[in-house]
C-alpha positions as a Markdown table, in Angstrom:
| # | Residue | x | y | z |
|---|---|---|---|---|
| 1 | Unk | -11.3 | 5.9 | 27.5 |
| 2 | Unk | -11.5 | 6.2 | 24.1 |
| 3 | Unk | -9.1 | 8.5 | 22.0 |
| 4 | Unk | -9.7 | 10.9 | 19.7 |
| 5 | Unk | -6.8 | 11.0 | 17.2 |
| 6 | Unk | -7.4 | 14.8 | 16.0 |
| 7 | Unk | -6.1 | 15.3 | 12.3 |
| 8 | Unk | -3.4 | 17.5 | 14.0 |
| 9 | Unk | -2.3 | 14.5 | 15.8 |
| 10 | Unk | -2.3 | 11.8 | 12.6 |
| 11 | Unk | -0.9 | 14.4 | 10.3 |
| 12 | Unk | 2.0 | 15.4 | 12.5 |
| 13 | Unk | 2.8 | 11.7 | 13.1 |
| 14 | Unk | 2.6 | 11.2 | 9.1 |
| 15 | Unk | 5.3 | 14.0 | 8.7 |
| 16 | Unk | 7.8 | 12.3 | 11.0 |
| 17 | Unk | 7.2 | 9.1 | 8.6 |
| 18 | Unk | 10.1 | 10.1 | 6.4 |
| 19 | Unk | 11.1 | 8.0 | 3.7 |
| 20 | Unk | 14.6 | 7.6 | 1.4 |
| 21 | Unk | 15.1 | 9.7 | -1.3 |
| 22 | Unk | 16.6 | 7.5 | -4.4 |
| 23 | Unk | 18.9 | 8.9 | -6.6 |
| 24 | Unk | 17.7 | 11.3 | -9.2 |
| 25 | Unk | 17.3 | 9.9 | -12.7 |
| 26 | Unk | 19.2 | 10.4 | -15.8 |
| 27 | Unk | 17.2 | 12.3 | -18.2 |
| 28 | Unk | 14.4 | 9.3 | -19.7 |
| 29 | Unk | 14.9 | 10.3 | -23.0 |
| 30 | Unk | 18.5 | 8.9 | -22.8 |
| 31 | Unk | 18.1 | 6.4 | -20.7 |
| 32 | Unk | 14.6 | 4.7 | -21.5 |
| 33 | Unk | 15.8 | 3.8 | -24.8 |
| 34 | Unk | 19.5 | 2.6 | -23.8 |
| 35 | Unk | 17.8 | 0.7 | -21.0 |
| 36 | Unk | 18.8 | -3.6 | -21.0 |
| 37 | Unk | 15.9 | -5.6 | -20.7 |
| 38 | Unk | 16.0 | -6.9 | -17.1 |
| 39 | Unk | 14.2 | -9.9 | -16.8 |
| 40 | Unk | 12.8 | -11.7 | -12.9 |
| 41 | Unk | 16.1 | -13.9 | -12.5 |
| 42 | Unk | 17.7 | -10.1 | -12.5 |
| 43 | Unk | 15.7 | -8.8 | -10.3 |
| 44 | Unk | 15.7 | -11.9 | -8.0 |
| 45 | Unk | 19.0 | -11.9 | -7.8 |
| 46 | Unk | 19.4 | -8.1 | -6.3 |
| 47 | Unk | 16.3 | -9.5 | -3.8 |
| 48 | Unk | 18.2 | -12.2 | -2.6 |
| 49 | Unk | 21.3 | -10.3 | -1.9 |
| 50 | Unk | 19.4 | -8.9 | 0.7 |
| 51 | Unk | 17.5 | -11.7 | 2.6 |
| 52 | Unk | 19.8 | -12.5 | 5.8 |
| 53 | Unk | 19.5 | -8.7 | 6.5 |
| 54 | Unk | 15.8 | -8.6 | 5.2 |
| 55 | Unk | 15.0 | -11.2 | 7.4 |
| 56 | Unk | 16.8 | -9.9 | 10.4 |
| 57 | Unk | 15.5 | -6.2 | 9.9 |
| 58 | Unk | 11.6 | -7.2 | 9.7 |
| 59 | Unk | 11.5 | -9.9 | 11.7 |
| 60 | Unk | 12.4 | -7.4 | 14.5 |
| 61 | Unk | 9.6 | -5.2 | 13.3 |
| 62 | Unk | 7.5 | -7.8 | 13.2 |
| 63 | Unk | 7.9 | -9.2 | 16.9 |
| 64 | Unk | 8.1 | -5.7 | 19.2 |
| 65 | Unk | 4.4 | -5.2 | 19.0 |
| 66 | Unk | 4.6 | -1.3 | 18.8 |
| 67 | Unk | 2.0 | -0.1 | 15.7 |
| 68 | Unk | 4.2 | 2.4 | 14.5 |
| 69 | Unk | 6.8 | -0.4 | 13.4 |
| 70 | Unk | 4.4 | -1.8 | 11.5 |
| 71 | Unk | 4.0 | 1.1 | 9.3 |
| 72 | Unk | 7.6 | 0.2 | 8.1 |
| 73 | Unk | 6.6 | -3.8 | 8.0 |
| 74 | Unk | 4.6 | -3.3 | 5.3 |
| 75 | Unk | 7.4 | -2.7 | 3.1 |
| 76 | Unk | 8.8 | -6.3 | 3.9 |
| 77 | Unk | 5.2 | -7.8 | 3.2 |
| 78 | Unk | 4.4 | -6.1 | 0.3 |
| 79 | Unk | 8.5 | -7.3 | -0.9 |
| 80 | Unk | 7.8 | -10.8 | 0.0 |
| 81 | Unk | 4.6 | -10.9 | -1.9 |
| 82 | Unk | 5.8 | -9.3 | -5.1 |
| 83 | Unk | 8.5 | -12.4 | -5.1 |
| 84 | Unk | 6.3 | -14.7 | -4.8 |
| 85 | Unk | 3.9 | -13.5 | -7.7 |
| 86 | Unk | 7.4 | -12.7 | -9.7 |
| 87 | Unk | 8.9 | -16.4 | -9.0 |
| 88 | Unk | 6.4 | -18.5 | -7.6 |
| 89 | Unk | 8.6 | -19.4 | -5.4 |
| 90 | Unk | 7.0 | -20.7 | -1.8 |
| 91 | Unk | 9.9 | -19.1 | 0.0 |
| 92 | Unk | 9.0 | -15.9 | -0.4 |
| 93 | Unk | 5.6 | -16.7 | 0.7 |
| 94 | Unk | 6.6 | -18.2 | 4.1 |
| 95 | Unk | 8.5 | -15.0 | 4.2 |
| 96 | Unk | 5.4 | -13.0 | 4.5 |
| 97 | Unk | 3.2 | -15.5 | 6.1 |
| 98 | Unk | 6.3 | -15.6 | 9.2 |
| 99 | Unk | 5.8 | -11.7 | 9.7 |
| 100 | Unk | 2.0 | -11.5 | 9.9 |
| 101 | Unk | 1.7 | -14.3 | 11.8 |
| 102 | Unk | 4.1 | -12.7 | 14.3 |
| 103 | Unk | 1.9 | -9.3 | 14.3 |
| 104 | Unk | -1.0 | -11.3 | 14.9 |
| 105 | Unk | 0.5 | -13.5 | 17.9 |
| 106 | Unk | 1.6 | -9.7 | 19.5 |
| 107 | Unk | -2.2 | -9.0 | 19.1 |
| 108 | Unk | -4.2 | -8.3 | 22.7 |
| 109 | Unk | -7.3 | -7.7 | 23.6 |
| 110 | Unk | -8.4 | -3.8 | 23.6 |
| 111 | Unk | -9.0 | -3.8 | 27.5 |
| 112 | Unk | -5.2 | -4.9 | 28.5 |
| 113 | Unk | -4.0 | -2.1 | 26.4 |
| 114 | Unk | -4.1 | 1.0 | 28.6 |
| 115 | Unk | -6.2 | 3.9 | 29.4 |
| 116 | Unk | -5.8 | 5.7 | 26.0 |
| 117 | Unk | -7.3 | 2.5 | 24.6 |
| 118 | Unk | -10.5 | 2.0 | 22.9 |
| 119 | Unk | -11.1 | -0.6 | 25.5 |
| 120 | Unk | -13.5 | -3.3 | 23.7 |
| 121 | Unk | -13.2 | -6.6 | 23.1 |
| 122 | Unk | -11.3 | -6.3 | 19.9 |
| 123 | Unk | -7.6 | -6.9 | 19.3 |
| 124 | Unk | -5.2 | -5.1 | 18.5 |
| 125 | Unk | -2.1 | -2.6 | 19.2 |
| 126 | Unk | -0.8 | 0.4 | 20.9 |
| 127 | Unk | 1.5 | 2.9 | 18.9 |
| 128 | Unk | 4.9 | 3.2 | 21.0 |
| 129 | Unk | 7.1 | 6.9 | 21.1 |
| 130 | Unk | 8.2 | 6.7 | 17.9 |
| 131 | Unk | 4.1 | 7.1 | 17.0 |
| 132 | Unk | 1.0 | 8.1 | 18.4 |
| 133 | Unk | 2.5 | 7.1 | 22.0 |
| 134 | Unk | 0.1 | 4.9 | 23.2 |
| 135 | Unk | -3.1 | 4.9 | 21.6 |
| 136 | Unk | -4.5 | 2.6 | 18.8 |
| 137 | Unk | -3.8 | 4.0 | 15.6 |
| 138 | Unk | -6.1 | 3.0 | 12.3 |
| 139 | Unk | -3.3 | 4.8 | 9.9 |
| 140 | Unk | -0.6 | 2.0 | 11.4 |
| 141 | Unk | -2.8 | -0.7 | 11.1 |
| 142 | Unk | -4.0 | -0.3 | 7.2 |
| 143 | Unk | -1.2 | 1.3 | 6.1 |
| 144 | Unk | 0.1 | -2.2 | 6.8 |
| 145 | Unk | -2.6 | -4.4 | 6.8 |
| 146 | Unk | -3.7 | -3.8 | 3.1 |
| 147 | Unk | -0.7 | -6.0 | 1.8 |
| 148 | Unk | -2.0 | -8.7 | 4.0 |
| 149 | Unk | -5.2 | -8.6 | 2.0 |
| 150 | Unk | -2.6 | -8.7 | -1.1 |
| 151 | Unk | -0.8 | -11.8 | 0.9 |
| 152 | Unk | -4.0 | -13.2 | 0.8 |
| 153 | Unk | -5.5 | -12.5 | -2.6 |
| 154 | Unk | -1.4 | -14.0 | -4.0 |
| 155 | Unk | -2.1 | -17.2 | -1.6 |
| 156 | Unk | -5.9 | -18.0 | -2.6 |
| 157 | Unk | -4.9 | -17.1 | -6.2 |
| 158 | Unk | -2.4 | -20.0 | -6.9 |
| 159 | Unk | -4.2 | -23.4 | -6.9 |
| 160 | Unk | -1.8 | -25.7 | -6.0 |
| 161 | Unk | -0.8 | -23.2 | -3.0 |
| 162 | Unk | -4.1 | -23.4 | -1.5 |
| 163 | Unk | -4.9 | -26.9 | -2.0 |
| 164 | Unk | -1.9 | -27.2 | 0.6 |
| 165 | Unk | -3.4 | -28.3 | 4.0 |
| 166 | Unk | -0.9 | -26.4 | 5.4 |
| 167 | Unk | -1.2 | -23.0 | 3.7 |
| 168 | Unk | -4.8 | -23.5 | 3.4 |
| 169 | Unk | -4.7 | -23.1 | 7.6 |
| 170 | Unk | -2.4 | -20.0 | 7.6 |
| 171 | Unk | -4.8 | -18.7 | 4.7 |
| 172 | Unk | -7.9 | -19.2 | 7.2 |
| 173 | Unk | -6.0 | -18.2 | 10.5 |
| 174 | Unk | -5.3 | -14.7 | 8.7 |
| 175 | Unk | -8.3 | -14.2 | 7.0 |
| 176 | Unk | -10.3 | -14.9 | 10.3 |
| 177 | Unk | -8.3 | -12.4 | 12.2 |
| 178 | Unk | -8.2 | -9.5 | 9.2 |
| 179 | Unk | -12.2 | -9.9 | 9.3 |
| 180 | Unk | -12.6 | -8.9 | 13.0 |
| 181 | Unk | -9.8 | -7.4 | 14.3 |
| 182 | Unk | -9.2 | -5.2 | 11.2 |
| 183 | Unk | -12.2 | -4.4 | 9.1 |
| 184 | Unk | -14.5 | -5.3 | 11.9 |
| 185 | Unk | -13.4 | -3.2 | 14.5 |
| 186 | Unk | -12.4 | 0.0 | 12.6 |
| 187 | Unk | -15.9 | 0.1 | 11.2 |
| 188 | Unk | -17.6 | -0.5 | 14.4 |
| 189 | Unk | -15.7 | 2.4 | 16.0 |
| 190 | Unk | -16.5 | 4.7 | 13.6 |
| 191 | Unk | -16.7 | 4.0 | 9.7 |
| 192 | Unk | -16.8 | 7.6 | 8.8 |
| 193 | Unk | -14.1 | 9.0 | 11.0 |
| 194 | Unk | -11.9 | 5.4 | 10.8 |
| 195 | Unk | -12.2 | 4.2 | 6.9 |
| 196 | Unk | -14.1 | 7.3 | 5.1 |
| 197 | Unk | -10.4 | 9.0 | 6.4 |
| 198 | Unk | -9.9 | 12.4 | 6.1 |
| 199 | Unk | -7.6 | 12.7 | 3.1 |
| 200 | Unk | -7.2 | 10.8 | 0.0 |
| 201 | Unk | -3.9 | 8.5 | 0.6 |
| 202 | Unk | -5.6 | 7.0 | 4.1 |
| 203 | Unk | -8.8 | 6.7 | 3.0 |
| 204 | Unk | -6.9 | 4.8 | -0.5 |
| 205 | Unk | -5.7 | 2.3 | 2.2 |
| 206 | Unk | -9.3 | 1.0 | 3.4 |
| 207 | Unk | -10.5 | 0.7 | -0.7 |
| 208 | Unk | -7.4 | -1.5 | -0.5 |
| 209 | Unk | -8.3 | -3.5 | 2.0 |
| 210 | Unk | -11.5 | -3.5 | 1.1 |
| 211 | Unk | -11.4 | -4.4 | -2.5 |
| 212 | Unk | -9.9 | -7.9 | -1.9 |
| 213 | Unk | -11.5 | -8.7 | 1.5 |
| 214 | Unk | -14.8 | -8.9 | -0.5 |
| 215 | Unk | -12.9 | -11.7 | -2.0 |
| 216 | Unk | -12.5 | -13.8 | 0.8 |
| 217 | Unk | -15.0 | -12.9 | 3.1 |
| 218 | Unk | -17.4 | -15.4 | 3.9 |
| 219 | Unk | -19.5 | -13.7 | 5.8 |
| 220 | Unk | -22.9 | -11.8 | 3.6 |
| 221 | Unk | -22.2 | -8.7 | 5.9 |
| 222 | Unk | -19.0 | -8.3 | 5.8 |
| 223 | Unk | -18.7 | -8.8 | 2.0 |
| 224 | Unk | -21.9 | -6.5 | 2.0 |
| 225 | Unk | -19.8 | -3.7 | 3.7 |
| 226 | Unk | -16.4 | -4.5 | 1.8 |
| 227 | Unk | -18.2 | -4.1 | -1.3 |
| 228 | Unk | -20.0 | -0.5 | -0.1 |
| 229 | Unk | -16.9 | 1.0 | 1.3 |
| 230 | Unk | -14.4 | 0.4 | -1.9 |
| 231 | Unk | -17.6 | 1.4 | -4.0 |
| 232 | Unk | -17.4 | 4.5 | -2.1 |
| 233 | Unk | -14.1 | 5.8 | -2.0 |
| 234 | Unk | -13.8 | 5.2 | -5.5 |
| 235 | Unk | -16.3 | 6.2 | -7.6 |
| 236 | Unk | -19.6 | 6.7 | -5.4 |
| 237 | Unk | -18.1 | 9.5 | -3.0 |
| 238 | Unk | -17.5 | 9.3 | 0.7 |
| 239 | Unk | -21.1 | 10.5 | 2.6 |
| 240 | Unk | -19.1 | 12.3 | 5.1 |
| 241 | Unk | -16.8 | 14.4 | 2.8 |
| 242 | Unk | -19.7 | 15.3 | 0.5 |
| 243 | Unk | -19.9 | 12.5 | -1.7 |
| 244 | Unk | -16.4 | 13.6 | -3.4 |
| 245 | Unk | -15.2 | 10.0 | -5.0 |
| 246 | Unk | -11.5 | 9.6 | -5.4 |
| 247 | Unk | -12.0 | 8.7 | -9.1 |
| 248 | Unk | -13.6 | 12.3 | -9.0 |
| 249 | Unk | -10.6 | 13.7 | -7.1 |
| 250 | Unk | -7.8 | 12.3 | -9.7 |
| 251 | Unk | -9.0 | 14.9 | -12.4 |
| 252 | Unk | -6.9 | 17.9 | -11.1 |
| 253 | Unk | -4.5 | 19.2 | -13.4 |
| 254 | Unk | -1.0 | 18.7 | -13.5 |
| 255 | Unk | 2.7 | 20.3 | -15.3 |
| 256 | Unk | 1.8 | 17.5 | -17.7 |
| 257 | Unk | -1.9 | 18.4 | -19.9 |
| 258 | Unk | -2.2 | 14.0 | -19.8 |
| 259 | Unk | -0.9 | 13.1 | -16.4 |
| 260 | Unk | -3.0 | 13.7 | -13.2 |
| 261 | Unk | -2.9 | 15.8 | -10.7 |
| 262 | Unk | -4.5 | 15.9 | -7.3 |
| 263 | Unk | -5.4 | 17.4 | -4.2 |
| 264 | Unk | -4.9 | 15.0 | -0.9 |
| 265 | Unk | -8.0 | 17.0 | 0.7 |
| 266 | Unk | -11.5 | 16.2 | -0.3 |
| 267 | Unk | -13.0 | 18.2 | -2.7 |
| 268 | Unk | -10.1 | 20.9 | -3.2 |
| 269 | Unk | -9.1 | 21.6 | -7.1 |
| 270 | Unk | -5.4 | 23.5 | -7.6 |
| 271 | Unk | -5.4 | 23.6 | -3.7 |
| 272 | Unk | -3.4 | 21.4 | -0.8 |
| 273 | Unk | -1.8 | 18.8 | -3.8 |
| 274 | Unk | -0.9 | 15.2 | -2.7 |
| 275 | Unk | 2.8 | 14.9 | -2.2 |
| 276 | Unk | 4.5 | 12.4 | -4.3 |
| 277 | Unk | 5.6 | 10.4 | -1.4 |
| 278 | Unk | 2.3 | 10.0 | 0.1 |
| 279 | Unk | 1.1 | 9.7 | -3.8 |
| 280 | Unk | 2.2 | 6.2 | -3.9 |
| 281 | Unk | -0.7 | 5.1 | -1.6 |
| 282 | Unk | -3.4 | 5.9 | -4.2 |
| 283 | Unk | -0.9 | 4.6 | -6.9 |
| 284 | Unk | -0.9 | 1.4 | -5.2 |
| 285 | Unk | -4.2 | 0.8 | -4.9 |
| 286 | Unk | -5.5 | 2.0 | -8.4 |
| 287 | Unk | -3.0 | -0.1 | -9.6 |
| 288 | Unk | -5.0 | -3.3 | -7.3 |
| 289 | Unk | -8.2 | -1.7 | -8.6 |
| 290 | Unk | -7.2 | -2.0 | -12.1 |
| 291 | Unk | -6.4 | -5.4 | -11.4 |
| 292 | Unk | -9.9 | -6.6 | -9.2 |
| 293 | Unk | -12.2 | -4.6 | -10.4 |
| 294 | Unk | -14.0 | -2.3 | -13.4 |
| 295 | Unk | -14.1 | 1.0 | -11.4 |
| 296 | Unk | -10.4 | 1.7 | -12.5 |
| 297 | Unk | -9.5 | 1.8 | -16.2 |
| 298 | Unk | -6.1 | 1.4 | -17.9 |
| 299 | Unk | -6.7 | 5.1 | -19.0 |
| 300 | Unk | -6.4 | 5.7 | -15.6 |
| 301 | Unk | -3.7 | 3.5 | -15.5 |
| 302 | Unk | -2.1 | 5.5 | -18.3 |
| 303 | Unk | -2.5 | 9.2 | -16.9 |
| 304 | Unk | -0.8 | 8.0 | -13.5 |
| 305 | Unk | 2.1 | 6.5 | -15.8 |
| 306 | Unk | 2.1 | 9.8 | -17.6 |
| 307 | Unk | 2.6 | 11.5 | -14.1 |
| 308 | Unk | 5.1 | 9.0 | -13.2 |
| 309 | Unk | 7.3 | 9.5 | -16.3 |
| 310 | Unk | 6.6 | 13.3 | -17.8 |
| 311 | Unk | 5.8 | 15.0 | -13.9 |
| 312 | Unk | 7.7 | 12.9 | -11.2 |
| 313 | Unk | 10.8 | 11.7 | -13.1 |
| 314 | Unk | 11.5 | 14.4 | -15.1 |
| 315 | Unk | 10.9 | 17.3 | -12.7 |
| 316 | Unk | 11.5 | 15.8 | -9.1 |
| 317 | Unk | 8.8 | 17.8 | -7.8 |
| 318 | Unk | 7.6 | 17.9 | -4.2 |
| 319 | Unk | 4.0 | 17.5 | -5.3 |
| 320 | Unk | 2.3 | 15.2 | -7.8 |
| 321 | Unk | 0.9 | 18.3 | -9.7 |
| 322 | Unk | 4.3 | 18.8 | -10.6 |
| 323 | Unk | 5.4 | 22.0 | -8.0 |
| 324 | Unk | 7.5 | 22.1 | -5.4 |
| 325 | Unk | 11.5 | 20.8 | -5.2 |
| 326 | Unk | 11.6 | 17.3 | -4.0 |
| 327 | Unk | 13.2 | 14.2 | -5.1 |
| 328 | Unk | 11.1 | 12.1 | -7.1 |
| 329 | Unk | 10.8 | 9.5 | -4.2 |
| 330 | Unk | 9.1 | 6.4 | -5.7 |
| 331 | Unk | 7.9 | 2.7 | -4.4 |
| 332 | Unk | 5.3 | 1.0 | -2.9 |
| 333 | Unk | 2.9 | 2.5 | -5.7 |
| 334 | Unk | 4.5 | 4.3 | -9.2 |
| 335 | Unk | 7.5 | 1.5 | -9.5 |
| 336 | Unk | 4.4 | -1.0 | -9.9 |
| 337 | Unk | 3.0 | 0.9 | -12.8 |
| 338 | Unk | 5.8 | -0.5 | -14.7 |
| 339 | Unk | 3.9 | -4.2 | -15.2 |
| 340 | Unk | 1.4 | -2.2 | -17.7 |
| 341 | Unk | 4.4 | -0.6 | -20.0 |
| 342 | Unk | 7.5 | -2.0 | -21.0 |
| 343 | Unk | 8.7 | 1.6 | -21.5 |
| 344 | Unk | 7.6 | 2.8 | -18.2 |
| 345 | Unk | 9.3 | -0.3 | -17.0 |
| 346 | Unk | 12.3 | 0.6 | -19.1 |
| 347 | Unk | 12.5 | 4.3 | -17.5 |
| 348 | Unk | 12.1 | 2.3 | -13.7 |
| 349 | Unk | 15.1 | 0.5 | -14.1 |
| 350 | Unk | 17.1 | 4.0 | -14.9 |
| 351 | Unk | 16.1 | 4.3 | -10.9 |
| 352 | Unk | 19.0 | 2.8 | -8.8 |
| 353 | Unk | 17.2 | 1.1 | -5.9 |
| 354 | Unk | 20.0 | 1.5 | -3.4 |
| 355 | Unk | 19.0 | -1.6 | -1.7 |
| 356 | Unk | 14.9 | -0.7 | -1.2 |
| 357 | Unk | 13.5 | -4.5 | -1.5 |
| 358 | Unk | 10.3 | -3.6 | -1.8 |
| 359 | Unk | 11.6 | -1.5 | -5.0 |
| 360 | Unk | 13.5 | -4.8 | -6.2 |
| 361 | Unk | 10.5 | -6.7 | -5.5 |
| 362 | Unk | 8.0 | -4.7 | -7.7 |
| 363 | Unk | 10.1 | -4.6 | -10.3 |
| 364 | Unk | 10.5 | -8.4 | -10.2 |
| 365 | Unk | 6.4 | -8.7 | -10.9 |
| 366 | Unk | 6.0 | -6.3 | -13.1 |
| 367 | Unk | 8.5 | -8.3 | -15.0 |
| 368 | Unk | 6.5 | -11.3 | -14.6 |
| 369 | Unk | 3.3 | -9.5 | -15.9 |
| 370 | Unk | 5.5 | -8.3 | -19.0 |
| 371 | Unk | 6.9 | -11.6 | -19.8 |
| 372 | Unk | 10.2 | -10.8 | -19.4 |
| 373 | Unk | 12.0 | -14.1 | -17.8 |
């Protein structure tokens, strides 16, 4: 039978998806300009503090075969890639390549996965409690599987790293699984209800994925489709949410007259804002964007920095516009705006970590992309 996850359903489970608050910042006008230079080998070193427990704590994640864990997995993959960009360091890469490959290996077939399955020939998994109980959930699966397509984009980018034989077949193995049981089957079970998603930060995950699987793709149609759907969300408008683009929707105002604010629903202005925690999703991938393609700008780059810095860090808001009390939670997206500014890089490191790798991690490449050994 197949499910229908309402938007009741996927928003509730997104509420219970509660994140750590880090500790609130010093004033940045102090701090910033105090700030040491901290260059990869210090950020390395806090990484590898953590890597028995790192290795313990998503290696379990990586091996129960429940969606919903893989929500929180994506954290260690995104961690492990950033280490490996930052060090070059092929450690870090088998790292990542270890915990995908165990996703993949937990894969099965649709029809073996109960009756609130889709029940097709594609692969996949079934959310346990903790999630959408049971069902096979598209938020899990590119909320985690768009720093796969990073893993892969990091892998195919260093030469002597794919002329390996051996990474070369990892490379292939993931690639070829990520084209049909991932893009492939979330577009053939409904591209506008499964990738056109219903608000801003889900539908940010599928440009992800989509902007580097047109990389690697070697199939016409797929790269075809790739290439239409990250188009799409972010500058030519989704067709089912009346052609609002998200480079249209980042234009909302903000507590800041140069930073951005925006709404997480299509099309709403001043109304329903993004909040910061589920901010860093678009964060994230404009900052990929900037990075693979010309749809995203660095004065884009700069307003989201300005938001970061002048909205988020100074006010701890709820919301990205700037209202609401929250805690100025940032990772996974704003901490890697700092590889674009040494001063918003400077201000980052006034941001304890408490132990976040993926936190550690993004600060070690944005190092890297500053120069700072």
């Amino acid at each position: 039978m197949k499910p229908e996850v309402t938007r009741r359903v996927l928003l509730g489970a997104m509420a219970a998806l509660v994140v750590p608050a880090l500790p609130v910042a010093p004033e940045l006008a102090e701090t910033a300009a105090a700030a040491e230079r901290r260059g990869v080998a210090h950020w390395k070193q806090q990484f590898d503090r953590q890597r028995s427990y790192l290795l313990t704590h998503y290696g379990r994640l990586s091996r129960t075969g429940d969606s919903r864990d893989y929500y929180d997995l994506a954290y260690g993959i995104d961690a492990y890639v950033s280490m490996f960009e930052a060090t070059g360091a092929t450690s870090y890469l088998d790292g990542a390549l270890e915990l995908v490959s165990n996703v993949i290996a937990d894969a099965r077939p649709s029809t073996s996965l109960g009756a609130r399955s889709f029940e097709d020939s594609y692969r996949g998994w079934v959310s346990g409690p903790s999630g959408v109980a049971g069902q096979e959930v598209p938020l899990y699966e590119s909320y985690c599987w768009r720093y796969v397509c990073r893993l892969l984009t990091a892998l195919r980018d260093d030469d002597a790293v794919y002329a390996s034989t051996a990474y070369r077949k990892q490379y292939d193995a993931v690639l070829a699984f990520t084209e049909q049981h991932i893009f492939d089957k979330w577009y053939a079970r409904g591209v506008n209800f499964y990738i056109y998603r219903q608000n801003t930060n889900m539908a940010s995950h599928w440009a992800y994925i989509a902007l580097h699987l047109r990389k690697h793709t070697r199939s016409t149609t797929r790269q075809v489709r790739c290439e239409k759907v990250h188009a799409d969300i972010a500058v030519g408008g989704l067709p089912n949410y009346g052609g609002v683009s998200l480079k249209r929707q980042l234009s909302g105002g903000s507590a800041s007259r140069s930073a951005v604010g925006w709404s997480e629903s299509w099309g709403l202005v001043g109304q329903s804002p993004q909040d910061v925690s589920h901010a860093n999703a678009e964060v994230a991938y404009v900052v990929e964007g900037r990075a693979h393609s010309t749809m995203w700008t660095d004065a884009d780059i700069e307003r989201m920095s300005l938001t970061l810095t002048e909205v988020i860090m100074r006010l701890k808001p709820l919301y990205v516009d700037g209202t609401g009390k929250g805690t100025g939670w940032i990772a996974d997206g704003f901490v890697k705006l700092g590889r674009f500014s040494p001063q918003v890089q400077r201000a980052l490191e006034t941001y304890q970590p408490q132990g976040q790798a993926q936190y550690i991690a993004a600060m070690a490449a944005n190092a890297r992309q500053l120069g700072w050994a």
